[in-house]
C-alpha positions in Angstrom: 0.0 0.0 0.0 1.2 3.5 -0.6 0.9 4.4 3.1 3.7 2.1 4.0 6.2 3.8 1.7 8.1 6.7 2.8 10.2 8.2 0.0 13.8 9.4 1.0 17.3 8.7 1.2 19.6 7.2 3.9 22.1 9.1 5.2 25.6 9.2 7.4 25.9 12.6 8.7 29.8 13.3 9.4 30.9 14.3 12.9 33.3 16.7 12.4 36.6 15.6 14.6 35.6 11.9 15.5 35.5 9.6 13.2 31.7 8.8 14.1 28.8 9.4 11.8 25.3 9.5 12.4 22.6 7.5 10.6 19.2 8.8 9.4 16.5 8.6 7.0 15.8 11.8 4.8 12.6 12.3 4.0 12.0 15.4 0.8 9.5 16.2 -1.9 10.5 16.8 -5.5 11.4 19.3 -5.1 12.7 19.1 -1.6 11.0 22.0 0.6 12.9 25.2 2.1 12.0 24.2 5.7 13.6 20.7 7.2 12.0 19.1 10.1 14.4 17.7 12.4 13.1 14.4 14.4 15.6 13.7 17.9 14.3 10.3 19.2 13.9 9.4 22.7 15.7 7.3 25.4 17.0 4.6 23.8 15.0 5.0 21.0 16.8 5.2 16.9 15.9 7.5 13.7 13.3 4.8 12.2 11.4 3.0 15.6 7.8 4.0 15.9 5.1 4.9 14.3 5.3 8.3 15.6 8.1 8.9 13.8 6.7 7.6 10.6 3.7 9.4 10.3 6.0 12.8 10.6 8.4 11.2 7.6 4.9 10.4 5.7 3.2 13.5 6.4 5.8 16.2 6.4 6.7 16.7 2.7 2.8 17.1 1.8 2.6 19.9 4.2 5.6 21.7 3.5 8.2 20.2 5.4 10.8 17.8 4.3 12.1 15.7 7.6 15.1 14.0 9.1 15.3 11.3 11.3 18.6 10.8 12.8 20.2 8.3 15.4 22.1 10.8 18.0 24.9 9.1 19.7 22.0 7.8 22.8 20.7 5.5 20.0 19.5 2.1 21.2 22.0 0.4 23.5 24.4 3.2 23.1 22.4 5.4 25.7 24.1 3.2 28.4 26.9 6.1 28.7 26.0 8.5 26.7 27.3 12.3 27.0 24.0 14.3 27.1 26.1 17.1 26.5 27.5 15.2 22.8 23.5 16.4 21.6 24.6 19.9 20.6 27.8 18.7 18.9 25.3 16.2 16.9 22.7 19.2 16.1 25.5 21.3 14.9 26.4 18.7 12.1 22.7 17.8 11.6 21.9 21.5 10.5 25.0 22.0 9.3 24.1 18.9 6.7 20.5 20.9 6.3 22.4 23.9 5.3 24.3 22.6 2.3 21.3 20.8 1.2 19.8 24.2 0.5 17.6 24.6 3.7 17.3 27.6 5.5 14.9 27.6 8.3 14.5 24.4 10.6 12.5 23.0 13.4 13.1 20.4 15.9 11.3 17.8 17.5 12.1 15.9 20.5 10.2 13.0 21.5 10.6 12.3 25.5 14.8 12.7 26.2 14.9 14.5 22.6 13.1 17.1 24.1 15.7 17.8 26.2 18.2 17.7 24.2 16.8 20.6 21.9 15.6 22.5 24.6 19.3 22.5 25.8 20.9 22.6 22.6 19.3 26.2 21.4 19.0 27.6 24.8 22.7 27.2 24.1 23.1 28.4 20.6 20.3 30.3 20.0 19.9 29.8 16.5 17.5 32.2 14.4 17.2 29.7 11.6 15.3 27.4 14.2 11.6 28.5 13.8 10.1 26.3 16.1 10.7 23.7 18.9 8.1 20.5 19.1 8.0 19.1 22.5 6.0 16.1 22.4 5.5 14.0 25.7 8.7 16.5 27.7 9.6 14.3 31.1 10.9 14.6 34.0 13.4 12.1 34.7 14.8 13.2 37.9 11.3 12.8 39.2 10.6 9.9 37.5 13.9 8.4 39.2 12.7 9.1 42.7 9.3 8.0 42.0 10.9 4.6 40.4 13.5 3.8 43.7 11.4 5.1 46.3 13.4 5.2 49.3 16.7 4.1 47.7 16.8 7.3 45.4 19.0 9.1 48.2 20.9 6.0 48.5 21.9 5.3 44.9 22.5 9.0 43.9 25.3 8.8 46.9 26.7 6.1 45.4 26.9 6.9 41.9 28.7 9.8 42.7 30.9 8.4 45.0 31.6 6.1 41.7 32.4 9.1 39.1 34.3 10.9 42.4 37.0 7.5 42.3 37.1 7.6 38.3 35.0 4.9 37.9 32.1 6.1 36.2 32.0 3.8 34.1 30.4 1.0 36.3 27.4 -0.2 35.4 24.5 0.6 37.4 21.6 -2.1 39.0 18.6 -2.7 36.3 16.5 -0.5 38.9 18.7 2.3 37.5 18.0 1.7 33.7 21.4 -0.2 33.9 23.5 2.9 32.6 26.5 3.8 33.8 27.3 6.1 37.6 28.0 8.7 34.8 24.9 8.3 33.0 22.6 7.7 35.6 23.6 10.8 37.1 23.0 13.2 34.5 19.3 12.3 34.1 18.6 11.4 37.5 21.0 14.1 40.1 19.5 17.7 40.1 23.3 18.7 39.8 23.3 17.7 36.2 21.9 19.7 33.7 19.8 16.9 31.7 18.1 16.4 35.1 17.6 20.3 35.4 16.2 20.8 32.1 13.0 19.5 32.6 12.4 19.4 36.3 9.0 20.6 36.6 9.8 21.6 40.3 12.4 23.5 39.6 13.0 27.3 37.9 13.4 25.7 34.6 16.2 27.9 33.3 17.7 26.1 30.6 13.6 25.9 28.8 13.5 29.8 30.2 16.1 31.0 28.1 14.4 29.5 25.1 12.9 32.4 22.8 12.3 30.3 19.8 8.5 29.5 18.9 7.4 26.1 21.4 4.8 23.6 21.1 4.8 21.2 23.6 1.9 17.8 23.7 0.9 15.2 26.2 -0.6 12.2 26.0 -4.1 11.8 28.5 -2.7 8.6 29.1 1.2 9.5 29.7 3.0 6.4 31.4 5.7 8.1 32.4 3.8 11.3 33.9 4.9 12.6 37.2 2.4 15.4 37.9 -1.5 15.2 35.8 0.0 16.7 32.3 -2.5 19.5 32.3 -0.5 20.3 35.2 2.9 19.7 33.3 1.7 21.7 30.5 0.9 24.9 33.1 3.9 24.9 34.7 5.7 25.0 31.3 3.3 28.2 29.9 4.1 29.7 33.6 8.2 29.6 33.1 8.3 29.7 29.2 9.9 33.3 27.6 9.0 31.9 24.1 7.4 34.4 21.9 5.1 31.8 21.4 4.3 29.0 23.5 1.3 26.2 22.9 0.3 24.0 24.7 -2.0 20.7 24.3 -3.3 17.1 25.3 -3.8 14.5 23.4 -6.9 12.5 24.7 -6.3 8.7 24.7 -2.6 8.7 23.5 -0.1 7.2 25.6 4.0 8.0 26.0 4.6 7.1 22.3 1.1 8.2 21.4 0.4 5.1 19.8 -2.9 4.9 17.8 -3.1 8.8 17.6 0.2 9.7 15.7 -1.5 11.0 12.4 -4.1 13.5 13.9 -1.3 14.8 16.7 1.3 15.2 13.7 -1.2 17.2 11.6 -1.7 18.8 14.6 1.8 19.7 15.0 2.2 21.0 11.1 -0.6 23.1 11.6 1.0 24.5 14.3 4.8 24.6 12.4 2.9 26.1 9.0 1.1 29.4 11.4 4.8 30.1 12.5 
C-alpha cells in the first residue's frame, strides 16, 4: 500500500573531529521544501522505531516540510553512557548537513529525552534559523527516578557519585537504575546535572527559560511516564516559558509514544509549524 512507503534517502551525517557518523533517513519532496523538520528520538530509541516517527516522515513533505530522522549518539544500547552534552555537537552537524542541502529555516522535534536535548541545545546556541521547537511528551526524569526507587533514590545518587568521584564512572549501574552507567545515571537522574535540570518541573526551569524560539509542547491523556497530571505539566511549562510563542496541548487517549493517535497529533503539530 502507498501508506507504508516513505520516499527518502539514507544518510551518514559526518561528525566533524571523530571519526563517528550519524545515521538517518531523509525524508524530501521533488522538489525538496525550504523548511527541514528535524526528528531527535527518545531514550534509547533510533531515527526509524515508531510509528510516531513515521507518520511525521509520511506526512511532512505534503505539508511543507521535508524531515530528518537521525540516530544521536543515545541510539538504542548506546544510551548506556552516553554524553547528554554530545546532543549539541550532533545538532551542529545535523543542521550544518541541512544547510548545504539548500535549507534555511528548521524546526526540531524531540520526542521524550529529545526534548531535552533541543531545549538545551538552542537555549545554548540560540539559533535564528530554528523557527520552532516540538515538544512532544517533555519528562521529568529526575522525578521519574525518585518516584521509580522510592526510598533508595538518596541511596543510589550517593553512590553513583561516590563512583564518578574515584574515576570509575564507568560502572554499570543495578537494572533498577535503567542499567547505565554512575556517569549516565547521574546526569538524568541528580539535580546537579543539567539533563536532570532541564525538565524538572519543580524547579526554575532555566535552561527551557532562556528558550525564545516558537514552542509547542503535547501530552498524551494517558502518559505512562507522567509525574504530575499533564494538564499540570503543561501549566507549569506556559508559567516559566519566555518563548514568543508558547502552545500548549493534550492528546486525549494517547499514551507516552502516542500510539494509535500519531497521524491526527502530527497534523496537529504542522498546523502549528505552517502558522509560524
Amino acid at each position: 500500500m502507498k501508506d507504508d512507503m516513505i520516499d527518502g534517502a539514507l544518510v551518514a551525517i559526518e561528525l566533524p573531529g571523530t571519526k563517528g557518523r550519524l545515521d538517518g533517513f531523509w525524508s524530501h519532496g521533488r522538489p525538496t521544501q525550504q523548511r527541514l523538520l528535524v526528528l531527535v528520538h527518545g531514550l534509547g530509541g533510533n531515527y526509524y522505531r515508531s510509528s510516531f516517527k513515521k507518520a511525521f516522515m509520511r506526512l511532512g513533505p505534503q505539508q511543507g516540510w521535508d524531515v530528518l530522522s537521525f540516530n544521536n549518539r543515545g541510539h538504542t544500547t548506546e544510551t548506556t553512557d552516553e554524553r547528554f552534552s554530545d546532543c549539541v555537537a550532533d545538532l551542529d552537524s545535523v543542521l550544518r548537513f541541512g544547510r548545504k542541502h539548500g535549507y534555511r529555516d528548521f524546526g526540531l522535534a524531540g520526542h521524550s529525552t529529545g526534548c531535552q536535548k533541543i531545549t538545551y541545545y538552542q537555549a545554548k546556541r540560540q539559533r535564528h534559523d530554528v523557527c520552532g521547537l516540538v515538544l512532544a511528551a517533555p519528562a521529568d526524569d529526575r522525578a521519574l527516578a525518585q518516584l521509580d526507587l522510592g526510598p533508595r533514590y538518596g541511596y543510589w545518587v550517593r553512590r553513583a557519585r561516590d563512583l564518578v568521584a574515584s574515576g570509575k564512572g564507568d560502572t554499570i549501574m543495578p537494572a533498577a537504575c535503567h542499567g547505565f552507567t554512575a556517569r549516565r545515571f547521574l546526569s538524568c537522574s541528580d539535580s546537579r546535572y543539567a539533563e536532570a535540570k532541564v525538565f524538572d518541573y519543580s524547579g526554575p526551569l532555566k535552561q527551557f527559560r532562556k528558550v525564545t524560539t516558537p514552542i509547542l509542547a503535547f501530552f498524551g491523556s494517558d502518559e505512562e511516564f507522567a509525574c504530575l497530571p499533564v494538564d499540570e505539566m503543561g501549566r507549569v511549562l506556559k508559567e516559566k516559558t519566555n518563548s514568543v510563542r508558547f502552545r500548549y496541548f493534550t492528546v486525549e487517549g494517547a499514551n507516552h509514544g502516542f500510539k494509535g493517535c500519531e497521524t491526527r497529533t502530527v497534523r496537529r503539530v504542522y498546523r502549528w509549524l505552517n502558522a509560524n
